[in-house]
C-alpha positions in Angstrom: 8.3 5.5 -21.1 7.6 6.9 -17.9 3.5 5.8 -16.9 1.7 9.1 -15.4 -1.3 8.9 -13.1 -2.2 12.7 -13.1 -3.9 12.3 -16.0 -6.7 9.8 -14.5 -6.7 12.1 -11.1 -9.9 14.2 -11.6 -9.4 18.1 -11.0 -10.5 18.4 -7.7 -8.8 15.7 -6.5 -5.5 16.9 -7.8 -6.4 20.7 -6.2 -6.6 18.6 -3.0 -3.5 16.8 -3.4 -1.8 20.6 -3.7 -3.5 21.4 -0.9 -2.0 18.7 1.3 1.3 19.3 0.0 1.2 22.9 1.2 -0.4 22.7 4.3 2.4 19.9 5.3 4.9 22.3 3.9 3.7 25.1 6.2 3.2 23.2 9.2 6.6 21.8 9.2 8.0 25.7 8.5 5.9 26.9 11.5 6.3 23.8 13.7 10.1 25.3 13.6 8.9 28.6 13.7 7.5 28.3 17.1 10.2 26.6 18.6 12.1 29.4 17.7 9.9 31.6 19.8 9.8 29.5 22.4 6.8 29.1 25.5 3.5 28.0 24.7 4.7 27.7 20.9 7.2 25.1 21.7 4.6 23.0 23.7 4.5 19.1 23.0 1.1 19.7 22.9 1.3 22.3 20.0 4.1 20.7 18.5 2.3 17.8 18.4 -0.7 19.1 16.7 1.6 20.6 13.9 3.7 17.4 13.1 0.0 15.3 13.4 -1.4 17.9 10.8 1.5 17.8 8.4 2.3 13.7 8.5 -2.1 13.4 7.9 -1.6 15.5 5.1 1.6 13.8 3.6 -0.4 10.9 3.8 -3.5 11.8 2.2 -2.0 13.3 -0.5 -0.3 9.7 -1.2 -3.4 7.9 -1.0 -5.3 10.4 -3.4 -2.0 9.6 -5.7 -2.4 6.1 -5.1 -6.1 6.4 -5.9 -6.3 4.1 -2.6 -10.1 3.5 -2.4 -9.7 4.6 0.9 -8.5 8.1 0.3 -11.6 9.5 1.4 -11.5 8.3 4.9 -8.2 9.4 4.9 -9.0 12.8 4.1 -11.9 12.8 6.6 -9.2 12.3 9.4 -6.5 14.6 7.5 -9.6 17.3 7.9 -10.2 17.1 11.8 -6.5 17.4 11.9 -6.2 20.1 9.7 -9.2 22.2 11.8 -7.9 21.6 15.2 -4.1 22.8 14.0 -6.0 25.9 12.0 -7.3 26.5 15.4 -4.5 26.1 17.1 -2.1 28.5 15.4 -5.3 31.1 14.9 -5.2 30.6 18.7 -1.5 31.2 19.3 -0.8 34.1 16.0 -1.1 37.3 17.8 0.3 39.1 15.1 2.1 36.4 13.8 2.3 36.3 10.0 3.8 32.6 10.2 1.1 31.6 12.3 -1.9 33.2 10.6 -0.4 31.6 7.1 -0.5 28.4 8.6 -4.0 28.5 10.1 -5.3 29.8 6.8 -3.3 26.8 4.7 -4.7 24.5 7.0 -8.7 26.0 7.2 -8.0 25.4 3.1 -7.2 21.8 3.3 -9.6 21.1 5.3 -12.5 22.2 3.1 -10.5 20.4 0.3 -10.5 17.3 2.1 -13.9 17.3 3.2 -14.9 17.5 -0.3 -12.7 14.2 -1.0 -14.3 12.1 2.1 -18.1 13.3 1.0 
């Protein structure tokens, strides 16, 4: 009998956990995205703040999962990142649906995770 730990995770921790999930989704999708386009998109220094954002949230959402008793500084750093790539790709969209997804994915997870650190 497979053992579940979903059922002990409360609500808003497993919202958060979604929330990771897709903003690590998103900002691998869009960290390829802007190679594609090339120039300032395809910076290390942008590319850098996509792959940071989307490994933080990989790993928060594994130790909320966990139920690490250090998830919520984990989430405290997975929100800076989160903010500073939302900025980033808010910075850069300039009509760019891809871009403008992924800020808004990551301004989400941040206010998630800066529930979960509180």
């Amino acid at each position: 009998m497979a053992h579940t730990t979903t059922q002990s995770l409360t609500s808003e921790m497993q919202e958060c956990i979604a929330k990771c999930v897709d903003c690590h989704s998103i900002c691998l999708q869009t960290a390829g995205h802007c190679l594609d386009i090339g120039g300032k998109h395809a910076s290390r220094q942008h590319q850098t703040t996509l792959r940071d954002c989307a490994q933080i949230c990989a790993t928060s959402a594994d130790f909320m999962l966990r139920q690490s008793s250090i998830h919520g500084m984990v989430c405290a750093t997975c929100a800076e990142a989160c903010r500073r790539c939302a900025e980033a790709c808010e910075g850069m969209a300039e009509g760019d649906d891809m871009m403008r997804r992924c800020a808004e994915a990551c301004r989400r997870c941040a206010e998630s995770c800066e529930r979960m650190a509180a």
